[in-house]
N, C-alpha and C positions, 0 to 999 in steps of 0.2 A: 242893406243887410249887415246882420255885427257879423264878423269874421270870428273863427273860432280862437276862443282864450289861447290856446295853447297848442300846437301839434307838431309831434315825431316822423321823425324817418325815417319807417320801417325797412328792411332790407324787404325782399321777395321771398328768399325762400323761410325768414325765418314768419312770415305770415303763413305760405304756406308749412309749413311743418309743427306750425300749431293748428291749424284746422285738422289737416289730417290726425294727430295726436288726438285730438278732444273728440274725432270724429271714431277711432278706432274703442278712444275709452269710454263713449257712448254705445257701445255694440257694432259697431259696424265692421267689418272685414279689409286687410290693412290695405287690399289692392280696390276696394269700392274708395276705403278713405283717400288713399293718392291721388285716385281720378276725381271725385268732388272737390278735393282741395284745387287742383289743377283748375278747375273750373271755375271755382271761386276765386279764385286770385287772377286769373283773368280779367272776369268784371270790375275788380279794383285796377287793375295795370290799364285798362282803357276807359276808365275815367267813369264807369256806373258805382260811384262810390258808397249807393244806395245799395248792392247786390251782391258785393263780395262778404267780405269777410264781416262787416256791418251785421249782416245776417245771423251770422254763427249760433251767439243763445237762443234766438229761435228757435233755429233748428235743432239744437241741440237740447232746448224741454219737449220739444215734441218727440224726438227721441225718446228718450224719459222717460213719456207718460205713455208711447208705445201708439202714439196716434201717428205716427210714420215708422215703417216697417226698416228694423238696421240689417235684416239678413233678407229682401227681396226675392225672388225666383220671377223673376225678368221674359217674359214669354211673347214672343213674333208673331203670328198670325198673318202670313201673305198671301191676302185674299186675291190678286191677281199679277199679270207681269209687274203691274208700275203703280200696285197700291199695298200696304199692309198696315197691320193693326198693332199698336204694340201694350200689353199690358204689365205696369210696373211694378203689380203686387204691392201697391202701397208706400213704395221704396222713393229713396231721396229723387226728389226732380232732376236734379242733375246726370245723375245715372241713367234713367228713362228715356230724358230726352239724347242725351247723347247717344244711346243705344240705339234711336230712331235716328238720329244724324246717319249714323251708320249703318242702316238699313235703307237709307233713301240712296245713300251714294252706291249701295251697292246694286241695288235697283237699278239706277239712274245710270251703270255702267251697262247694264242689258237692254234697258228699255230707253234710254236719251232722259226722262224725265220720271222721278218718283215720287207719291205723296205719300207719307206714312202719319198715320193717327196715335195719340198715346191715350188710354185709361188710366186710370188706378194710378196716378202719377202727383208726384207733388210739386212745389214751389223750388221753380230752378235758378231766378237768378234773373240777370240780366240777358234778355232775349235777344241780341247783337251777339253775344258769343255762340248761340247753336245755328243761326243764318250765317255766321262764320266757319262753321267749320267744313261743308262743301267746301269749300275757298280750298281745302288742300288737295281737294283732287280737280282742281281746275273747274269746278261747278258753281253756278248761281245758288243760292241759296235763300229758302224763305221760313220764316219762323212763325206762330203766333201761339195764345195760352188765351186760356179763358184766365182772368187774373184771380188770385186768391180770396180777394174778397170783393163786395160789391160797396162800392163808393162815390157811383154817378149816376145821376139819374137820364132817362131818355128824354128827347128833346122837349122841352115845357113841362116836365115833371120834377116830380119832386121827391119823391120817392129813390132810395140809391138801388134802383134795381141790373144795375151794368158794371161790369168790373173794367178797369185800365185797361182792356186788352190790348196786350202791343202786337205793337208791327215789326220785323226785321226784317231787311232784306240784303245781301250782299252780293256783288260783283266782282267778278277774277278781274285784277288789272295785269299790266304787266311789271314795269318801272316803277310806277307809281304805287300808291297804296292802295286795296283795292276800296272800293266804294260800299261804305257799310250804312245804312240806315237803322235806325233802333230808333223807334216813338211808339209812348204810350196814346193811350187812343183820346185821353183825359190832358191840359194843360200842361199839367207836371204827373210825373210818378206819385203813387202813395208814398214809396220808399224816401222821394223829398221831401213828403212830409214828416215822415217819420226822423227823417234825421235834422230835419229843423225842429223838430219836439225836443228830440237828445240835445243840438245845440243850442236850445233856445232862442231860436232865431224868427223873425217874425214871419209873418207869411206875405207872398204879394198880394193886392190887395184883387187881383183876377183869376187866381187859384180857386177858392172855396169860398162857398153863402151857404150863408144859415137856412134851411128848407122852409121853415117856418114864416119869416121875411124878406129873404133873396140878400137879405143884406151881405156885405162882403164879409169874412172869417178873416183874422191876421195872424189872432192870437194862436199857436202852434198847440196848444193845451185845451182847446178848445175842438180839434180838430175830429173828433170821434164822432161830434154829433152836425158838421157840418157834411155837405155833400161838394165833392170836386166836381169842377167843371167839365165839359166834353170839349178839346180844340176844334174850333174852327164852327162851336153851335151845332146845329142838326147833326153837321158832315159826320164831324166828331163821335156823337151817338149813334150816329147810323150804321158805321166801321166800326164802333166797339159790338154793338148789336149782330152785324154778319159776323165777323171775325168769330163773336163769343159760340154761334151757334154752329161755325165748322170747326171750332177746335174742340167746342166739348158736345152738346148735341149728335154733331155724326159720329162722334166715337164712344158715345155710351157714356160721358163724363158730366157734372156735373156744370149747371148753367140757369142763369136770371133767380127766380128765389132761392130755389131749389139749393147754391151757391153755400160754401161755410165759410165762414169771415176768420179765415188763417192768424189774424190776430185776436178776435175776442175771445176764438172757440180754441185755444192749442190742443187739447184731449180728442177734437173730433178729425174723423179720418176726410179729406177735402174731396178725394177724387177727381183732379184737376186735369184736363183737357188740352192740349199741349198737339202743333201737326208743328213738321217739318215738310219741306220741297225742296225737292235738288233737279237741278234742269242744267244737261251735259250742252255749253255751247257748241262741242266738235260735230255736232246732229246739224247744225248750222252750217257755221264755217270752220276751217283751219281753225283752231285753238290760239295760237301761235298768233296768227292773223286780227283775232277779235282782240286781244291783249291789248297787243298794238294799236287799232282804234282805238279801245278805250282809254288808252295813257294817252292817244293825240285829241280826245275829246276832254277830256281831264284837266289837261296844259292848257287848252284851249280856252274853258272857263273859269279855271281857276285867272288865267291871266287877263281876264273880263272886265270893266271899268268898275270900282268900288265907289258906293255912295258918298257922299263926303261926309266925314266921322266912323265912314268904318275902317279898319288898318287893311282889308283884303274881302276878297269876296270865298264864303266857306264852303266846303263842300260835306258832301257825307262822308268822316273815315277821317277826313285830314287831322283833326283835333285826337282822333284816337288813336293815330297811330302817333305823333307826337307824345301824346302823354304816356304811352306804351314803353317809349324809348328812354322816357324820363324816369320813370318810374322802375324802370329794370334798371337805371345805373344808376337811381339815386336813394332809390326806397320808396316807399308809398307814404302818403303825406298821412298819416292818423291824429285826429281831435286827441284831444287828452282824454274828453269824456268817456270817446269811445274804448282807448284802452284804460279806462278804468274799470268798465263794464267788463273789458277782455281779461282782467285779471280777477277781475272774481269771479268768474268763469273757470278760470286756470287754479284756484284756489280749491273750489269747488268737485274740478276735477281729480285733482293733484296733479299737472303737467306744470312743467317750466313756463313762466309768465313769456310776455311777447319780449321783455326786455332781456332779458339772461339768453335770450337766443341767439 
């Protein structure tokens, strides 16, 4: 792959305090924009560099044009002890889901385990940081979204009737970092593709085929009318296919055609599908006690014979939280292209660019 011409390093905060800025001077309320940005610069500090701040103009023409709602009314529905419904009126995915983070753990403090469902919700981001946020009250965490557009087809077909739907899942460790999972249900993210378009970078040659002759896709400018693959074949489609119908199916949200392509359509409202699970390990054991296993099962394989040519054998979380710590004391590594986009953005706005920050 070319490596990007050119890239900065951003501080943290001042990525976040341009999201928030451009988010408040889009409509939005200055205590919704600090918790979105907080969220989005997450997904950049642990390395989904597809999902943070990457995202920004998007989100902010849809803003715009009023096809995502800037003043929400955020409404709960707890349909029993250890289940609820959450509808986001429209409003930023990240609010939504995080609302529902916070309705499972609250849950999940009465009943041991909580599933909360979202509606009316939109495109949040990196699915690793709402299966992470259990993590602060000592709970497992699971995440999935029906993804915003549809760009895989089911298994032998050809047709892009399945979106990404990712997976998250995280575990409290103790010592260690805790054990984060985030995959999308497709080879790569769309959002890699997307930012291989931005960087001009090719594509691998097991990503994306042309529907038409299965041939492989590379060229990244081409990628609209190609279809992504499902990892692992069937498996791949068959976990984007469940997933797609418990996150949007059982909560009222939209799924398979039915689906609006968050990037072709910006004017139309998505309706996006999104559950959270929080499951309390103290219902088990000691809290204290399962930490501790899982930091001496942690050591254990992390310290595992590596194949030869690889430097270590990886786990889920290690890379994240590495780059988390890199990234807070060094800045976030930005393409050039991308903050050239971010200033005509900030132009457009009238906010102070990323650099005067």
């Amino acid at each position: 792959m070319n490596a990007p011409t050119n890239v900065a390093r951003v501080t943290a905060a001042a990525v976040s305090g341009f999201i928030a800025e451009a988010m408040v001077k889009s409509g939005v309320p200055a205590t919704d924009a600090a918790k979105i940005a907080e969220l989005m610069l997450e997904a950049d500090l642990i390395g989904a560099d597809a999902h943070g701040v990457f995202r920004l103009p998007q989100y902010i023409q849809r803003l715009k044009l009023g096809s995502t709602n800037a003043r929400p009314s955020i409404t709960v529905n707890r349909t029993a002890p250890a289940t609820a419904l959450v509808d986001g009126d429209n409003g930023m995915g990240h609010l939504v889901v995080a609302r529902a983070a916070e309705t499972a753990i609250e849950l999940a403090r009465e009943s041991g385990v909580a599933w909360v469902g979202c509606r009316m919700s939109g495109h949040a981001g990196a699915a690793g940081v709402y299966a992470a946020l259990p993590l602060k009250a000592d709970m497992v965490g699971i995440y999935s979204a029906v993804a915003n557009a549809n760009h895989m087809p089911l298994a032998g077909g050809a047709e892009p009737l399945l979106g990404t739907n990712p997976l998250a899942i995280a575990i409290p460790a103790g010592e260690e970092p805790p054990l984060v999972l985030d995959i999308a249900t497709s080879i790569v993210s769309y959002g890699t593709i997307k930012n291989h378009k931005l960087l001009n970078r090719p594509l691998q040659g097991d990503w994306m085929i042309d529907p038409k002759t299965g041939a492989a896709v590379t060229d990244p400018h081409k990628s609209a009318e190609a279809l992504l693959l499902p990892m692992a074949g069937y498996k791949g489609a068959g976990l984007a296919l469940m997933l797609g119908l418990l996150a949007g199916t059982l909560n009222g949200a939209l799924f398979g055609r039915d689906c609006v392509d968050f990037n072709a359509d910006p004017s139309k409202v998505t309706n996006t599908g999104q559950f959270v699970l929080a499951l309390d390990p103290s219902r088990f054991q000691a809290i204290e006690a399962f930490k501790a296993e899982v930091d001496r099962h942690i050591r254990s394989l992390r310290n595992s014979e590596a194949l030869p040519g690889s430097d270590a054998v990886r786990l889920p979380g290690d890379q994240r939280a590495k780059r988390r710590a890199d990234r807070l004391a060094n800045g976030l590594a930005l393409p050039g292209e991308l903050i050239t986009q971010l200033d005509r953005l900030a132009t457009e706005l009238s906010i102070r660019p990323l650099a005067s920050r």
